[in-house]
Each structure stands twice: as C-alpha cells, then as structure tokens.
N, C-alpha and C positions, 0 to 999 in steps of 0.2 A: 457353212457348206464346205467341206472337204471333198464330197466324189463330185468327179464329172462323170457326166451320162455320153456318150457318144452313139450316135446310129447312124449307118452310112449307106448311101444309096448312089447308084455307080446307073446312068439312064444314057439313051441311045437321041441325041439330038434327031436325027437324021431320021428316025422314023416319021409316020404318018401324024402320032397323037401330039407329039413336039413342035412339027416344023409349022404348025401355024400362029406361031409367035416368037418373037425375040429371042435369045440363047439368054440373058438377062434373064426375063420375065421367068422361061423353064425352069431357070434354079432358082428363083424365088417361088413358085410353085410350087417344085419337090421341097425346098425348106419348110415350106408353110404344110405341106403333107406330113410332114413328118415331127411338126411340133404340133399338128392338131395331134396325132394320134400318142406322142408322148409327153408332151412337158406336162403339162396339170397333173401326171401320174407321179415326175420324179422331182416337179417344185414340192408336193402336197405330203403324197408317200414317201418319199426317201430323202426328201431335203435336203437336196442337191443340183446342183445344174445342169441342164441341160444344150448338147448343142449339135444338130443336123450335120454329118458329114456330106454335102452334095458333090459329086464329081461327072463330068461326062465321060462317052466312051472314048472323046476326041482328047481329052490331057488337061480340060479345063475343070476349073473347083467352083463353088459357089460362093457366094461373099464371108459365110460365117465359117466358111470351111481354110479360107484364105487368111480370115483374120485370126482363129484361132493357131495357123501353122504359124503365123510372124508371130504371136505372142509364146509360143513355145522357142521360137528361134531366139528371141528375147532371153528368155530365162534361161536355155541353153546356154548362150555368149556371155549372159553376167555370171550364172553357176561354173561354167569352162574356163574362162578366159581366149575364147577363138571369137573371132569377128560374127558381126552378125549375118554375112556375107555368105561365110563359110558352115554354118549354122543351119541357114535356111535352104543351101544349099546339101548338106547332109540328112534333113528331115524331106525333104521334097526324094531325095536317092532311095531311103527307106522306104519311103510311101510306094514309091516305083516297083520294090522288090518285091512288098507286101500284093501290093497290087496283082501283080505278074505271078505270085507262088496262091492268090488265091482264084485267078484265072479258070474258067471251067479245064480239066483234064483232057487228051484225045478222047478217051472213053465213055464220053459226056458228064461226068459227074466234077465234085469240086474234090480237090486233092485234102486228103486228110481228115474231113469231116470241121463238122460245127466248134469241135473245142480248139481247132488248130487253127483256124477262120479268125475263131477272137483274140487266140493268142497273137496273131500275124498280127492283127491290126493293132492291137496294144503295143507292142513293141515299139509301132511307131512315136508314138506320144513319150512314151520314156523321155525323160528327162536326164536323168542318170548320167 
C-alpha cells in the first residue's frame, strides 16, 4: 500500500443534530460515516489506505485525524532533523492556513474551486 486516501469533514458541534452527545462520540460518528461510505472502496479498489480527516468548527480533530498529524510530525523531525515539538507544531500552522484559504468566500461560494480545495489540503500532509 503506498497511496493514502484522506477525506475531510469539518461539522459544527453546536448544532441541534450533534449536541445530543458527547464531542467524543460526534467524531467517532463522523469517522465511522466516512469509512462506511469509503474504505471497502479504497481497501478493495485501489489498495491502499484509508483515513477520515474529522475536525470541528471549534479547533478540535478526531482521534484518527490526531494520530495521523503525530505520525507525520514523526517522520517530519526524523526526515528534517527539527524537534518533534517544532514539527507538530508546523503541520497543525499549515492545516490552519489551509483551513482558512478554504473557508467559504464573502460571496458565499469556496475560493478557487474543487482542484485548489484539494491542492490546499495535500500540502498539508507533505512531508517534504
């Protein structure tokens, strides 16, 4: 397995459909939404891994969204030579900007469209 699959889902705690459970359980929900509707497709078809990007609208991640960002921080600081301190704290900066550049517009709509959407968030995960 060389590709990873990522899909991200950014959900509003505070609404009606969320707030009648734990912030916990929510992101284990949207995880679990979002591997029913992809992994079997990208274990089977493309043979590769899968892994739920979950975030709220408040600054929090989900667990698999969490553990995948240390694991890059990881390989960062051993591929760099920077701390892993300084690592994790550079991929968590990016994620922010990406976040923020893919933001709805004043105009209602998302700035730049679908292929700049996926560019932004692949940037994050770079290793490089």
């Amino acid at each position: 397995m060389d590709n990873i699959y990522f899909d991200v889902r950014i959900f509003n705690p505070r609404i009606a459909s969320n707030s009648n459970q734990s912030i916990a359980k929510t992101y284990e929900k949207h995880e679990r939404e979002k591997k029913t509707a992809y992994l079997h497709r990208v274990l089977e078809v493309e043979k590769s891994s899968f892994t739920p990007l979950v975030m709220s609208t408040t600054g929090g991640l989900g667990k698999e969204f969490n553990k995948t960002l240390k694991q890059l921080a990881e390989k960062k600081a051993k591929k760099t030579g920077y701390s892993y301190d300084q690592c994790i704290r550079y991929l968590r900066l990016r994620l922010s900007f990406a976040m923020v550049r893919l933001s709805p517009s004043p105009s209602g709509g998302i700035e730049g469209g679908y292929g700049q959407k996926a560019a932004a968030v692949g940037t994050i995960v770079s290793t490089k």
